[in-house]
C-alpha positions as CSV (number, residue, x, y, z in Angstrom):
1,X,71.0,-52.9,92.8
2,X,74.6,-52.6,93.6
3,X,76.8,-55.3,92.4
4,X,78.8,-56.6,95.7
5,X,81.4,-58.5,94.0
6,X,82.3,-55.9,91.4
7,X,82.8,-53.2,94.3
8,X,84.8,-55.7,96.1
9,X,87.1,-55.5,92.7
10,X,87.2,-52.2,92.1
11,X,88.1,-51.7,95.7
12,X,90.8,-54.0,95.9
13,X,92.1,-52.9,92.3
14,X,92.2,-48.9,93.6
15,X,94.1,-50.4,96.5
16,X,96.8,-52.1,94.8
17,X,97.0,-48.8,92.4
18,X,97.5,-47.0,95.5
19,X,99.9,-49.2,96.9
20,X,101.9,-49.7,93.9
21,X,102.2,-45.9,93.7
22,X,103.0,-45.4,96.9
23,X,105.7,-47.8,97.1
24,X,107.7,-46.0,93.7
25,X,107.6,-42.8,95.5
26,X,108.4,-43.9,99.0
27,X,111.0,-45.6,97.0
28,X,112.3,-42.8,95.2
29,X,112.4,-40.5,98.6
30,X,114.5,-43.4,100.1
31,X,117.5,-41.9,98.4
32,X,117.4,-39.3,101.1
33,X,115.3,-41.1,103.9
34,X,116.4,-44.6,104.3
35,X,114.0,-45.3,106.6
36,X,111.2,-45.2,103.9
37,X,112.8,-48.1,101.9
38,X,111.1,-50.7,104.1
39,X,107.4,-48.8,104.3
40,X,107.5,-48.8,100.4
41,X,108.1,-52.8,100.5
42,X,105.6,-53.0,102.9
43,X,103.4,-50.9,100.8
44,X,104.7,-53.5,97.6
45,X,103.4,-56.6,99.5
46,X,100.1,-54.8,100.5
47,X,99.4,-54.8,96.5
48,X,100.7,-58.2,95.9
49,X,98.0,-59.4,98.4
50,X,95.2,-57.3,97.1
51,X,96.4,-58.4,93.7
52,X,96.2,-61.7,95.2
53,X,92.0,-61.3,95.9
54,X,91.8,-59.8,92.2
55,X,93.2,-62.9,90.7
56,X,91.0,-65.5,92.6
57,X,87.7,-63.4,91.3
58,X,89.3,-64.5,87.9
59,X,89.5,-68.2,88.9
60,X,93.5,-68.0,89.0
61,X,93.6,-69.8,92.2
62,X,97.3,-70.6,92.7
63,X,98.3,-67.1,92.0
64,X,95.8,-66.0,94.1
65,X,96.5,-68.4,97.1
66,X,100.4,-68.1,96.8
67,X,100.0,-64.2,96.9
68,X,97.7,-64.6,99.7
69,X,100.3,-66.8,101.8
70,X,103.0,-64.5,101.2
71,X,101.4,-61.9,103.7
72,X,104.0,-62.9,106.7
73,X,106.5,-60.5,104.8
74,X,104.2,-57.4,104.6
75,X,104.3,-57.6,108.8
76,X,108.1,-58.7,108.9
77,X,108.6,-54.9,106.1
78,X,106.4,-53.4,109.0
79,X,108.2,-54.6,112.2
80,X,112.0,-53.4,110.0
81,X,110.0,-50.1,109.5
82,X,109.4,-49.4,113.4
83,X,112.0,-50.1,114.4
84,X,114.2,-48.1,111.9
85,X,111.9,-45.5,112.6
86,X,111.8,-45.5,116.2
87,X,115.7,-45.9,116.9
88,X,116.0,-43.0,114.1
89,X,116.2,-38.9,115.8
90,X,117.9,-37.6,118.8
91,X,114.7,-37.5,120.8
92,X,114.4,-41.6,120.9
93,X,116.2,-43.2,123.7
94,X,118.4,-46.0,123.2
95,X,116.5,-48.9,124.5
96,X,118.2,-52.1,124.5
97,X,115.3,-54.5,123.6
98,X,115.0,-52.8,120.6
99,X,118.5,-53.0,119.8
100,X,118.4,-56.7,120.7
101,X,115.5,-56.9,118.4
102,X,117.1,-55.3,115.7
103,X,119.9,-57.6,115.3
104,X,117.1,-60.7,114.7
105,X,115.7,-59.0,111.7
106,X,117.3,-61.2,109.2
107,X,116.5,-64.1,111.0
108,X,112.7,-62.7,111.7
109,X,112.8,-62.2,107.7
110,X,114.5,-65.9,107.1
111,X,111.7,-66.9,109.0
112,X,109.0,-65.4,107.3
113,X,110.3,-66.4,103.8
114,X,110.5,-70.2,105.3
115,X,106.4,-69.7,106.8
116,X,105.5,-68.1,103.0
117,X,107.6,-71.4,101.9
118,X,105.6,-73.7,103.7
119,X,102.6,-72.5,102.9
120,X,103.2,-72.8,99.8
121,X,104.1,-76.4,99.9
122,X,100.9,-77.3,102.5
123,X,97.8,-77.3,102.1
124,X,97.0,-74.1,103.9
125,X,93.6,-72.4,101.8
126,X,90.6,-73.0,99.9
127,X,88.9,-71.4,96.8
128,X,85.0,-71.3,97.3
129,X,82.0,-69.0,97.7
130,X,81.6,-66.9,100.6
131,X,81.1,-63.3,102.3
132,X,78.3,-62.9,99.1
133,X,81.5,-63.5,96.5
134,X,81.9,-65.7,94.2
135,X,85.2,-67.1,95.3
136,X,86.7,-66.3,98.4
137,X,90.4,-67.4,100.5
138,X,89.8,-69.2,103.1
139,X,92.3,-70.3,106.1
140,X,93.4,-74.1,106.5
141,X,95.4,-76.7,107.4
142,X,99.2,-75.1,107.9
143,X,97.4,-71.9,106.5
144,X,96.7,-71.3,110.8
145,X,99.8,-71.0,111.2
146,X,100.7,-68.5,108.2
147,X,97.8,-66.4,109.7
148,X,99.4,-66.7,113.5
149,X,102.8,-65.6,112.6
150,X,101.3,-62.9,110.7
151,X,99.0,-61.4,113.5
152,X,102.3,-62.4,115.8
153,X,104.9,-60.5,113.5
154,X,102.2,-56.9,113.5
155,X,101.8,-57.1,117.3
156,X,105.2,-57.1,117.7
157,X,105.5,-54.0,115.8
158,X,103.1,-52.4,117.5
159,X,104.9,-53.0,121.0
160,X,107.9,-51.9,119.3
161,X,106.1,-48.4,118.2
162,X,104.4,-48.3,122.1
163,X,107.9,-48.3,123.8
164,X,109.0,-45.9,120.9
165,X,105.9,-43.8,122.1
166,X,106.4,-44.2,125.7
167,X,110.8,-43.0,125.4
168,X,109.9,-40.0,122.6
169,X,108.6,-36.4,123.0
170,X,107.5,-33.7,120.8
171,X,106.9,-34.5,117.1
172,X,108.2,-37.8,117.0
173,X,105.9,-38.9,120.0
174,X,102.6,-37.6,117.9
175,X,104.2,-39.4,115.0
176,X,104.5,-42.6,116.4
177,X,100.9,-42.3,117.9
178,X,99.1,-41.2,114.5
179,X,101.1,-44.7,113.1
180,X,100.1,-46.8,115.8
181,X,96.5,-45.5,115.6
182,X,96.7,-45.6,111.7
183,X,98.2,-49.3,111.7
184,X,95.7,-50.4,114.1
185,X,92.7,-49.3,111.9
186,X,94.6,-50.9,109.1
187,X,94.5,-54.4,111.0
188,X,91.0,-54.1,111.5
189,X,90.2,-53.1,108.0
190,X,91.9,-56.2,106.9
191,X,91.2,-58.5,109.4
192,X,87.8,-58.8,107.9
193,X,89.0,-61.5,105.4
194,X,89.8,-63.8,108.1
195,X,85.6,-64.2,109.4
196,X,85.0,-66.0,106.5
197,X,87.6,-68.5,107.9
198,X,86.2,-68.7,111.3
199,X,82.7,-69.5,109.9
200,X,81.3,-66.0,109.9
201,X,80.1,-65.3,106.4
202,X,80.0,-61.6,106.3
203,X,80.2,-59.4,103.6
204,X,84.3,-57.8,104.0
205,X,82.8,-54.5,103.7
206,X,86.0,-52.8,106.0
207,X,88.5,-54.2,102.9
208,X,86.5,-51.8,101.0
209,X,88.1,-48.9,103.0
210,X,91.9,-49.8,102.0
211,X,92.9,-47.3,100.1
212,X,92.1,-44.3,102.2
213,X,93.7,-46.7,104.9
214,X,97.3,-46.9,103.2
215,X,97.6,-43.0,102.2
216,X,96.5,-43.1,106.3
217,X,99.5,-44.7,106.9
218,X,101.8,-42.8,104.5
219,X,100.9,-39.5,105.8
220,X,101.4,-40.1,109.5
221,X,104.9,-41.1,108.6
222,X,106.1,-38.5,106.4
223,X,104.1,-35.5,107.6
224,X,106.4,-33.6,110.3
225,X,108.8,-34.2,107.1
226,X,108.0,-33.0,103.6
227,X,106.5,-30.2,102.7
228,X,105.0,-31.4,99.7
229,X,102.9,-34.3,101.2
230,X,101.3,-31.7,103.8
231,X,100.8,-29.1,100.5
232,X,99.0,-32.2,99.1
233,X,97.1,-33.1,102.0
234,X,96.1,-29.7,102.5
235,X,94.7,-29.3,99.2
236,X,93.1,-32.6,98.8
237,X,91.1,-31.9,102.6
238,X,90.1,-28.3,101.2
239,X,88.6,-30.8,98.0
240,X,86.6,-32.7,100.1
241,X,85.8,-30.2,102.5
242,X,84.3,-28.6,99.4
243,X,82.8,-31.1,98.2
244,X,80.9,-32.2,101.2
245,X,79.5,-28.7,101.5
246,X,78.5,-28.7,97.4
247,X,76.6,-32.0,98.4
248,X,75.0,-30.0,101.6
249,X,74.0,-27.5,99.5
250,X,72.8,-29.2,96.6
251,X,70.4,-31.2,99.0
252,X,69.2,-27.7,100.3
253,X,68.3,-25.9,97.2
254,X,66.7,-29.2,95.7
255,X,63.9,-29.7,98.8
256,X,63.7,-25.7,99.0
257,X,62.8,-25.9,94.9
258,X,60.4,-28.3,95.7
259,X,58.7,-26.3,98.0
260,X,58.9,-23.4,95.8
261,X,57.2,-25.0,93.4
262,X,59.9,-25.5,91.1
263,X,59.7,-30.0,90.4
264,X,61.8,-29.4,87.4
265,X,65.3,-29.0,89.7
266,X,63.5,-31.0,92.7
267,X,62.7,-34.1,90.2
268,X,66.6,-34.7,89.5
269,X,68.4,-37.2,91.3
270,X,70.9,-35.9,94.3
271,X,73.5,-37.7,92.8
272,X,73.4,-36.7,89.5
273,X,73.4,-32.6,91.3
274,X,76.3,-33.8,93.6
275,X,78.2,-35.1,90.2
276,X,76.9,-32.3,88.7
277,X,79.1,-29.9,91.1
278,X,82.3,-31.6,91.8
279,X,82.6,-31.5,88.4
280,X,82.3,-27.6,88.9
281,X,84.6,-27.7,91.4
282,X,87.4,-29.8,89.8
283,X,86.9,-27.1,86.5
284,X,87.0,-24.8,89.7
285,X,89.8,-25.8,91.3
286,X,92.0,-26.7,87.6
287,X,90.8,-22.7,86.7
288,X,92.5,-21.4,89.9
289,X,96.4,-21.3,89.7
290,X,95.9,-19.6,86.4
291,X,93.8,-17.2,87.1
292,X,95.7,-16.9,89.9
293,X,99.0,-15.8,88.2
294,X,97.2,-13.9,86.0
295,X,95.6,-11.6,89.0
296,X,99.2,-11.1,90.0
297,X,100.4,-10.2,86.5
298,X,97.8,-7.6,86.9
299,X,98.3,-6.1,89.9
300,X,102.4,-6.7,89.5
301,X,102.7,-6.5,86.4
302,X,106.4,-6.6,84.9
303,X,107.9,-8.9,86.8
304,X,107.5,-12.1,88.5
305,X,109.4,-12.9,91.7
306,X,109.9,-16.6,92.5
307,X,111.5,-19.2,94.6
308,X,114.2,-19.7,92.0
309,X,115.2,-16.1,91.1
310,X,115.2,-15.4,94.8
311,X,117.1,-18.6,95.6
312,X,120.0,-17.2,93.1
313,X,120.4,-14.0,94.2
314,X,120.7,-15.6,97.8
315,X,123.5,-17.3,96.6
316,X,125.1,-14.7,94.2
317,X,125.0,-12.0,96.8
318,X,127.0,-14.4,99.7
319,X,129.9,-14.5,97.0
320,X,131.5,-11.0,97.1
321,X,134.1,-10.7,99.8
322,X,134.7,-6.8,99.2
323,X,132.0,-3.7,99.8
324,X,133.0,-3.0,95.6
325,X,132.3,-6.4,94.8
326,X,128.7,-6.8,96.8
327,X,127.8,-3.6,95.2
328,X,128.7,-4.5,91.8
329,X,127.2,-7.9,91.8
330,X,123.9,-6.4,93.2
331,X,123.6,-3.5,90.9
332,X,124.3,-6.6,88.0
333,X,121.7,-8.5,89.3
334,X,118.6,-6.3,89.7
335,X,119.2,-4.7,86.6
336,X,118.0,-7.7,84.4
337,X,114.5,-8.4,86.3
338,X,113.4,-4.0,86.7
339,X,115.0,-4.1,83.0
340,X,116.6,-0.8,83.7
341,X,119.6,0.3,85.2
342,X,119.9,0.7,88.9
343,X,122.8,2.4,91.3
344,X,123.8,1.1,94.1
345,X,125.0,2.5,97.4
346,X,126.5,1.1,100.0
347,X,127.6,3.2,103.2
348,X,128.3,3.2,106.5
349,X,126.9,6.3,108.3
350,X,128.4,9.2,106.0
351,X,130.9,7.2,104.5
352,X,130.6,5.9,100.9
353,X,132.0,2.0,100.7
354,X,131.4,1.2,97.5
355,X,129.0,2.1,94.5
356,X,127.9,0.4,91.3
357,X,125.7,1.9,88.3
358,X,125.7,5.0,86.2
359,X,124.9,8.1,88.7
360,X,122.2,9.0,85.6
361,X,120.2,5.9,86.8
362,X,116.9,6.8,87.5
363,X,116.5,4.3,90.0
364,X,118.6,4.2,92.9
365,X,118.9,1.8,96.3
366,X,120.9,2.5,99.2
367,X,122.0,0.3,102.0
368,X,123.2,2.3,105.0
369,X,124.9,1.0,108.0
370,X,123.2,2.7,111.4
371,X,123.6,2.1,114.8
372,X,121.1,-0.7,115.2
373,X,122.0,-2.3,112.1
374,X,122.0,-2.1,108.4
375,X,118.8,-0.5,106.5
376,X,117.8,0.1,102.5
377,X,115.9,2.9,100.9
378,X,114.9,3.3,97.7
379,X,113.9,6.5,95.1
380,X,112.0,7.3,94.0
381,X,108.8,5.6,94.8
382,X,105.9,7.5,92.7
383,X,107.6,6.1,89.8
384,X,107.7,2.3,90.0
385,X,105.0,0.2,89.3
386,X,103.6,-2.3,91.8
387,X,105.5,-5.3,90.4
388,X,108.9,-3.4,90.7
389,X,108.0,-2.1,94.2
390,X,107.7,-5.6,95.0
391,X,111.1,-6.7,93.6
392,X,113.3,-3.5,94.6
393,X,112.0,-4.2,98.4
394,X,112.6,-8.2,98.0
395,X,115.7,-7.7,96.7
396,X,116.4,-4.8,99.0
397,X,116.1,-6.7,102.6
398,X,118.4,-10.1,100.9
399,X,120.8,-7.1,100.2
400,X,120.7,-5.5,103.5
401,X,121.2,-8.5,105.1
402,X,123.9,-9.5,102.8
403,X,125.7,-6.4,104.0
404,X,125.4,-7.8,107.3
405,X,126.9,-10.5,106.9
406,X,130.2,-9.3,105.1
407,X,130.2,-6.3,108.1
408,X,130.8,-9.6,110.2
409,X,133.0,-11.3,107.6
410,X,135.3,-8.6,107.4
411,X,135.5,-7.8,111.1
412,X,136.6,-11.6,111.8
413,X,139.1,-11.3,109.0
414,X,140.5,-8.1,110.6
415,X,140.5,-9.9,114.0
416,X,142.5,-12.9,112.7
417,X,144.9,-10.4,110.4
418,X,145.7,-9.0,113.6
419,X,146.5,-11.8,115.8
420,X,148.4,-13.6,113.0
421,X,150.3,-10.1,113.4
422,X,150.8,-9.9,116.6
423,X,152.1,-13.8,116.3
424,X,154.3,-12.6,114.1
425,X,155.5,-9.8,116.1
426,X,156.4,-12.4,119.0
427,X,158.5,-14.6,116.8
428,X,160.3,-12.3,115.4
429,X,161.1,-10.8,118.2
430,X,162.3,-13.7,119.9
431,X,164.3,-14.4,116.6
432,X,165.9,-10.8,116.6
433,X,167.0,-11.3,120.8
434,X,168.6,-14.9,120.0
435,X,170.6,-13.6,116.7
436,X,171.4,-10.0,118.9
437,X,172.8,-12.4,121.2
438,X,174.8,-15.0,118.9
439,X,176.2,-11.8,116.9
440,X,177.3,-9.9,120.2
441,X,179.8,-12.7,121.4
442,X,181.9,-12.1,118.1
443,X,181.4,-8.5,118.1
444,X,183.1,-8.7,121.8
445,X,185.7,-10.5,120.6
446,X,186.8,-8.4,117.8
447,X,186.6,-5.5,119.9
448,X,189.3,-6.8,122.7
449,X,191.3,-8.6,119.6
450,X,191.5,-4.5,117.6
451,X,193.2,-3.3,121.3
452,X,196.4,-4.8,119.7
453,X,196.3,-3.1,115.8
454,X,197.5,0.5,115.3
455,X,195.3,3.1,115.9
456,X,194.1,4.1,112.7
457,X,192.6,0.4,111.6
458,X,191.8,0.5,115.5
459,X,189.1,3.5,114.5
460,X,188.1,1.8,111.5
461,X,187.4,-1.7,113.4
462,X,185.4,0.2,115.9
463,X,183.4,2.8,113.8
464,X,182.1,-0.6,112.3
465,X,181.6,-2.1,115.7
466,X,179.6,0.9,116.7
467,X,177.7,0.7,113.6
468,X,176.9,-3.0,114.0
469,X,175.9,-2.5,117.3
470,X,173.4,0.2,116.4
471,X,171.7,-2.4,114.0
472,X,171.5,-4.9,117.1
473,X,170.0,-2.4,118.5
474,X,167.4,-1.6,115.9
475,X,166.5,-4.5,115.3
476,X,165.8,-5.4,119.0
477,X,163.6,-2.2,119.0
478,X,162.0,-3.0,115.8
479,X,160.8,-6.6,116.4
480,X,160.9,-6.2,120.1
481,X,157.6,-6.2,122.3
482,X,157.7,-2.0,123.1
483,X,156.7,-1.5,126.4
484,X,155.9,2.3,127.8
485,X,156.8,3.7,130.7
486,X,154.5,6.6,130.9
487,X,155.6,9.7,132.6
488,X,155.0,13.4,132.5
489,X,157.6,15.2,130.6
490,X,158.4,18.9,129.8
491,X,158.7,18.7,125.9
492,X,161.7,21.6,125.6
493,X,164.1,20.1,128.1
494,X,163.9,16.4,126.3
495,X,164.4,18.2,123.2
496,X,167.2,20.2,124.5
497,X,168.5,17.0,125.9
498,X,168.4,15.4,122.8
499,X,170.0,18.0,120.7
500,X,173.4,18.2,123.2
501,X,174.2,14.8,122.0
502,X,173.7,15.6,118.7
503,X,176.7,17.2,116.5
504,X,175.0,19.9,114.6
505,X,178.3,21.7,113.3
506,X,177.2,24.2,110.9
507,X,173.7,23.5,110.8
508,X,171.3,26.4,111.9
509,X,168.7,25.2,114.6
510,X,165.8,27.3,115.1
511,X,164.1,25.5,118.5
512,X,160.4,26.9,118.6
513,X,159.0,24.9,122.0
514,X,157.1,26.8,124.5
515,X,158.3,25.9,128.4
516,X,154.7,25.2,129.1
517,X,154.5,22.3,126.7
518,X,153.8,19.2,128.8
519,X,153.5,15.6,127.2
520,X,152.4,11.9,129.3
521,X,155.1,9.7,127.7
522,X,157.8,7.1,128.2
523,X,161.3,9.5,127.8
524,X,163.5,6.9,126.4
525,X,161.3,5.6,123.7
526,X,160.5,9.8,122.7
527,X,164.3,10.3,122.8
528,X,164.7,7.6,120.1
529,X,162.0,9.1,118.0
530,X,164.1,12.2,118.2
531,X,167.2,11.0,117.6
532,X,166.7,9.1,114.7
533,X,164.6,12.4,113.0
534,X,167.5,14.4,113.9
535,X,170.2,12.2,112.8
536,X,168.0,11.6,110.1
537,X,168.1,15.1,108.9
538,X,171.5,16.0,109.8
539,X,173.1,13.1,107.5
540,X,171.7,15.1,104.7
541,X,172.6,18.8,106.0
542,X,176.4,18.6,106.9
543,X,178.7,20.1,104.8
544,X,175.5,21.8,102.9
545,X,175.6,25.5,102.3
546,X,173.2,27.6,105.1
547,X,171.4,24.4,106.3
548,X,168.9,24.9,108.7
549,X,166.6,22.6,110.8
550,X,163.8,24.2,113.0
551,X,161.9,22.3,115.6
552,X,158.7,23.6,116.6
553,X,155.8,22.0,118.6
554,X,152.5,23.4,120.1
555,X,149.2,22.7,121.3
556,X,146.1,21.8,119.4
557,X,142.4,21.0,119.1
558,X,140.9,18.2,117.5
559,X,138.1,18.1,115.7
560,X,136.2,15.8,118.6
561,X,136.9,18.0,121.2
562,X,140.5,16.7,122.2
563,X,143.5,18.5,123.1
564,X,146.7,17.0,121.5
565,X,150.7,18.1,120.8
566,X,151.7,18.4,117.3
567,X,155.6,18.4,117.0
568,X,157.0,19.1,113.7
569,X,160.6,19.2,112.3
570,X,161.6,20.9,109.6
571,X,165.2,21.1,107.6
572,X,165.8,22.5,104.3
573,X,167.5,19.7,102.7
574,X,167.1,17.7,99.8
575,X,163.3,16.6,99.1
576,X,162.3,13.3,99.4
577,X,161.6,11.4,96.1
578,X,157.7,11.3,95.8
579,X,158.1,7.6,94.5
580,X,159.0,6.2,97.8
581,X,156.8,9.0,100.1
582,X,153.8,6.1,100.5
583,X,156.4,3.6,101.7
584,X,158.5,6.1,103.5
585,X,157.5,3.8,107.3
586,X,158.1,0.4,105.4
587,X,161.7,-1.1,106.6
588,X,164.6,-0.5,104.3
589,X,162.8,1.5,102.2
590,X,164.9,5.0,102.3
591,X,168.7,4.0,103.5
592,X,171.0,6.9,104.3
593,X,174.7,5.8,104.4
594,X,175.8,4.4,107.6
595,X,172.1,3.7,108.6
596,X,170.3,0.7,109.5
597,X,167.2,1.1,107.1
598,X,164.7,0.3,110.1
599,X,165.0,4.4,111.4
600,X,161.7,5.6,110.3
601,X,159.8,2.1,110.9
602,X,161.2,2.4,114.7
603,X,159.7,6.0,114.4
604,X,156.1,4.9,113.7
605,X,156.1,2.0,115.6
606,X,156.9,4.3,118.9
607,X,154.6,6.3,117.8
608,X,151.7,4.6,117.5
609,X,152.4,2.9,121.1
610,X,151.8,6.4,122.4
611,X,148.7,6.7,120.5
612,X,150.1,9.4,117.7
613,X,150.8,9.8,113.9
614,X,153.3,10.8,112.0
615,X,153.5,12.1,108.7
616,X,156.1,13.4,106.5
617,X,154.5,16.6,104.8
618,X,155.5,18.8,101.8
619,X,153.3,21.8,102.4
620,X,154.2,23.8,105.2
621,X,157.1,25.7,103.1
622,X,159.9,23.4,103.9
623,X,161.3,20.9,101.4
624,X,161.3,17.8,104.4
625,X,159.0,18.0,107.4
626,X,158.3,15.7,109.8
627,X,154.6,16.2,111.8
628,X,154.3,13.5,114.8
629,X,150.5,14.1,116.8
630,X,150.8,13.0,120.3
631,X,146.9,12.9,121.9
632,X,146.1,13.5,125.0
633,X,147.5,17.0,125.8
C-alpha cells in the first residue's frame, strides 16, 4: 500500500525544488523584466513554506512553525507582483486606486513582517497528528490572525488583477485572466492545510498538486513574453501528449494479447509497460535533435546555416555606405561558408554599380535593381549542391534587401546634399548683395573724386573701376538666385547682337547659324553666356597671327526622341592645359588677365537653369571648342 506520509514529502520536497528553481531564473530574467523580481520572491517564500512542512515531518518544530508563519509575505510578493504587472504596458489604464495602492506597499510589507513577528512571539500553532500524517501545523491562538491577513493580503491581489482585467485588452487582458484563474487554483490547492485547523481531518491531497500549480503560475506570466518558455512548454505538452497515448496504447495491445492468446505480454503489469515506454520515448526524444542534424547534413550537406552566421551577415552587410563597398563585403562574406570564390554584381537596370570577385569565378550572384524593386539570380544552378543552394538563396534575399536599403540611404543623402546646397546658395547670395553693396559706395566715390586727376591716371582709375565693377557683377550672378525669363528667341540675331559689342579687330569670324534656328530662353542670361565665351576666346586671339573663331549651331536629335540646339564655338587659339580640363567650371580655376575667374562657372550655372550642358571638347579639329546643348528645340 501506498505510504501517505512519504508522498506528502516527496510532494512538498519536488515543490520547494521547483520553487527554488524558479525563483533563480525569474531572478536572473529580472535583469531585463523588473517586474519578475517580486514573482521570484514570491516563488522563494512558496519554498520556504513547503520547506517549512518538510521540517515538521522531521520533528523540527520551531523551524517548521516559524517558516509556516512567515506565509503573510508570500501574499504581500503577490499583491507587489499585480500590481507591477498590471500598471506595466500601454494597454493598462491608469487607475488611481491602484496607484493609491501602490504607494502603501512598504507599509502593506512593514505590516506583514510585524504579523510574521507576532506570530512568532505568540502562541499561534500546534505540532500533532492529523490529515493521516504523523505531525501536522495546525492554526491557533494569534495564528487566526496570521491566516486572516494572509487570505486578506491574496484577495486583494486578486481585485487588483480583476480591475487590471476589466481596463486591459488584447494579450495583456488574457494574461491577467490565465493569472487570476491560475492563482485562484493555487489558493485552493493550498488552502487544504487549513481543514485540519477547522476540525476537518482530511487527507491534503490538493498540496500534492503544487508543483504543476507554480510552473501554472509561471507560465501565464511570462508566455506572451519569451520565446524560450513557450519552446519549452511546447515540448514538454508534445512529452506528455506522447506519453498519454504510449499509456493508451500499451493498455490496448496488452487486453488485445490476452485475447489473442498471448498471457506472456498480457501477465505484465500496466505500469511496468507504461515505464517500459516513456523510457522509449525519453531515448526517443534525447535521439531526435541528432538525428535531426544529421538528416540535414545529408540532404545539405556542406554547409550549415544558422541563427548566428545569419545574424552576422545581417549586420555586416548594413555597414557598407557605397555600392563598391556592399559588393565587396558580400562577395567576402559568402566566400568562406560555399568555400569557393564567388562574384558579385550589383546593377541597376543595365548599369553596372559595383562588382567584387574574380570574373573566372565559377559562381556568380547578381542583384539587379528593376522597376518593382531589387531582385537576385544566381548561376549556375545544376552545379551546386543542395546545401549551397540553400546558402546562395539565404544569403541572396539579406543581400537584395541590403541593396534596398542603401538605394534609400543614398537617395536621402543626395536629398539632404542638395538642400544643404541650395542653403548654401541662399547665403551666399545674400552675402555677395550686402558686400556688392558696401564695395559700390567707395567705388562711387573714387569715381567722382578721379573727375579732378589728369586724364591719363583718369583712364587708369576708371579701367580699374570698370574692372571692379565687372566682378560685382559676377559675383552677384554667380551666388545670386538666377531667375529665367523665358522667351522665344531667333538664335542668329542674339548672336549677331552679341558680336557688335564685341571688338574682334583682326580676328576672323566665320558665323555658321541658320535664320531658322529658334530657341525658348531668357535673352539676357544667353547673352552673358555668349559674352563671356567670346571674350573668353578673344583675350587669347588678339594680336595672334590669322586667328579665327567660328560660331556654328544647328539642330539635333537625341537619342530619346528629343529635338535639342547644339551651339558650338570654335577658335584656333592656344589649347587648354589637359590638367585643369576636369575643373575647367570650378571658380578660379583658369584666370585670363583682367578676368574675374568666375566666367566659365557663370557659364554652366546659366546653363544648367535652361536645362543644357556644356562641354569644352578637343575633337572636332579645333584646338578650343566650346559645345553648349539647349533641349527642347
Amino acid at each position: 500500500m501506498l505510504d501517505l506520509s512519504l508522498l506528502f514529502e516527496l510532494m512538498l520536497l519536488l515543490t520547494s525544488l521547483c520553487a527554488g528553481w524558479t525563483a533563480l531564473w525569474l531572478w536572473w530574467h529580472a535583469r531585463f523584466q523588473p517586474l519578475l523580481s517580486p514573482l521570484s520572491a514570491f516563488c522563494l517564500m512558496l519554498m520556504l513554506w513547503c520547506l517549512g512542512h518538510l521540517a515538521l515531518q522531521h520533528q523540527f518544530w520551531l523551524v517548521g512553525k516559524a517558516l509556516i508563519l512567515a506565509n503573510p509575505l508570500m501574499p504581500a510578493f503577490y499583491l507587489q507582483f499585480a500590481l507591477y504587472f498590471v500598471a506595466d504596458g500601454k494597454n493598462a489604464t491608469a487607475d488611481s486606486g491602484i496607484s493609491r495602492l501602490k504607494t502603501l506597499l512598504p507599509l502593506l510589507f512593514l505590516t506583514s513582517i510585524l504579523v510574521t513577528l507576532l506570530s512568532w512571539s505568540q502562541p499561534s500553532a500546534t505540532v500533532q497528528p492529523a490529515a493521516q500524517l504523523p505531525q501536522f501545523f495546525l492554526f491557533s491562538g494569534f495564528g487566526w490572525v496570521n491566516l486572516l491577513y494572509t487570505v486578506a493580503l491574496g484577495v486583494l491581489a486578486h481585485g487588483v488583477l480583476w480591475q487590471g482585467w476589466r481596463n486591459s485588452s488584447g494579450n495583456k487582458r488574457r494574461t491577467i485572466a490565465a493569472i487570476s484563474v491560475s492563482a485562484g487554483l493555487g489558493l485552493l490547492l493550498a488552502s487544504s492545510f487549513v481543514l485540519p485547523s477547522l476540525g476537518l481531518d482530511w487527507y491534503p491531497y490538493p498540496m500534492l498538486l503544487l508543483p504543476g500549480y507554480l510552473l501554472l503560475l509561471v507560465y501565464s506570466v511570462v508566455r506572451y513574453q519569451m520565446l524560450a518558455v513557450n519552446a519549452f512548454a511546447s515540448r514538454a505538452l508534445f512529452v506528455l501528449v506522447m506519453g498519454l497515448l504510449l499509456l493508451l496504447l500499451m493498455g490496448l495491445i496488452s487486453a488485445l494479447f490476452g485475447q489473442l492468446g498471448m498471457p506472456a505480454l498480457a501477465a505484465v503489469p500496466g505500469w511496468q509497460l507504461w515505464l517500459y515506454s516513456s523510457l522509449l520515448l525519453l531515448l526517443a526524444a534525447a535521439c531526435y535533435r541528432p538525428l535531426s542534424r544529421l538528416a540535414e547534413r545529408l540532404i545539405y550537406p556542406g554547409v550549415a546555416l544558422s541563427q548566428q552566421m545569419v545574424s552576422s551577415w545581417l549586420s555586416e552587410l548594413s555597414k557598407p555606405q557605397q555600392w563598391q563597398a556592399l559588393a565587396d563585403v558580400a562577395a567576402a562574406l559568402v566566400s568562406q561558408p560555399l568555400k569557393q570564390p564567388l562574384q558579385i554584381r550589383l546593377q541597376q537596370g543595365d548599369r553596372l554599380l559595383a562588382q567584387s570577385g574574380p570574373g573566372t569565378a565559377a559562381l556568380q550572384l547578381c542583384c539587379k535593381a528593376q522597376q518593382d524593386g531589387w531582385h537576385f539570380v544566381y548561376s549556375p544552378h545544376t552545379e551546386l549542391t543542395p546545401g549551397m543552394q540553400l546558402t546562395t538563396e539565404v544569403f541572396g534575399s539579406l543581400l537584395q534587401s541590403s541593396c534596398t536599403n542603401l538605394e534609400r540611404s543614398l537617395a536621402l543623402a543626395e536629398a539632404e546634399k542638395s538642400r544643404l546646397s541650395q542653403q548654401h546658395l541662399v547665403e551666399l547670395g545674400a552675402l555677395a548683395a550686402s558686400m556688392a553693396h558696401e564695395l559700390r559706395n567707395p567705388l562711387n566715390i573714387i569715381s567722382m573724386a578721379s573727375a579732378a586727376v589728369d586724364a591719363e591716371l583718369k583712364g587708369h582709375i576708371q579701367t580699374q573701376l570698370k574692372r571692379a565693377d565687372r566682378l560685382i557683377a559676377d559675383m552677384l550672378v554667380y551666388a545670386g538666385n538666377l531667375q529665367l525669363q523665358r522667351q522665344q528667341l531667333q538664335l542668329l540675331a542674339l548672336v549677331q547682337g552679341v558680336l557688335a559689342q564685341c571688338e574682334l579687330g583682326e580676328v576672323q569670324l566665320d558665323l555658321r547659324i541658320s535664320p531658322d534656328l529658334w530657341l525658348q530662353a531668357d535673352a539676357m542670361r544667353l547673352q552673358q553666356v555668349l559674352i563671356n565665351l567670346i571674350d573668353n576666346a578673344l583675350a587669347f586671339l588678339r594680336n595672334a597671327p590669322a586667328a579665327e573663331l567660328c560660331i556654328e549651331a544647328d539642330a539635333a536629335t537625341q537619342n530619346n526622341g528629343s529635338r535639342s540646339v547644339v551651339l558650338r564655338l570654335h577658335n584656333n587659339g592656344p589649347a587648354l592645359d589637359p590638367a585643369i580640363e576636369s575643373r575647367l567650371f570650378r571658380p578660379f580655376v583658369s584666370k585670363r588677365a583682367g578676368g574675374s575667374g568666375l566666367g566659365l562657372a557663370i557659364v554652366q550655372r546659366i546653363v544648367a537653369a535652361h536645362g543644357g550642358t556644356i562641354c569644352h571638347r578637343t575633337d572636332l579639329g579645333w584646338p578650343v571648342s566650346f559645345e553648349i546643348c539647349f533641349p527642347g528645340a
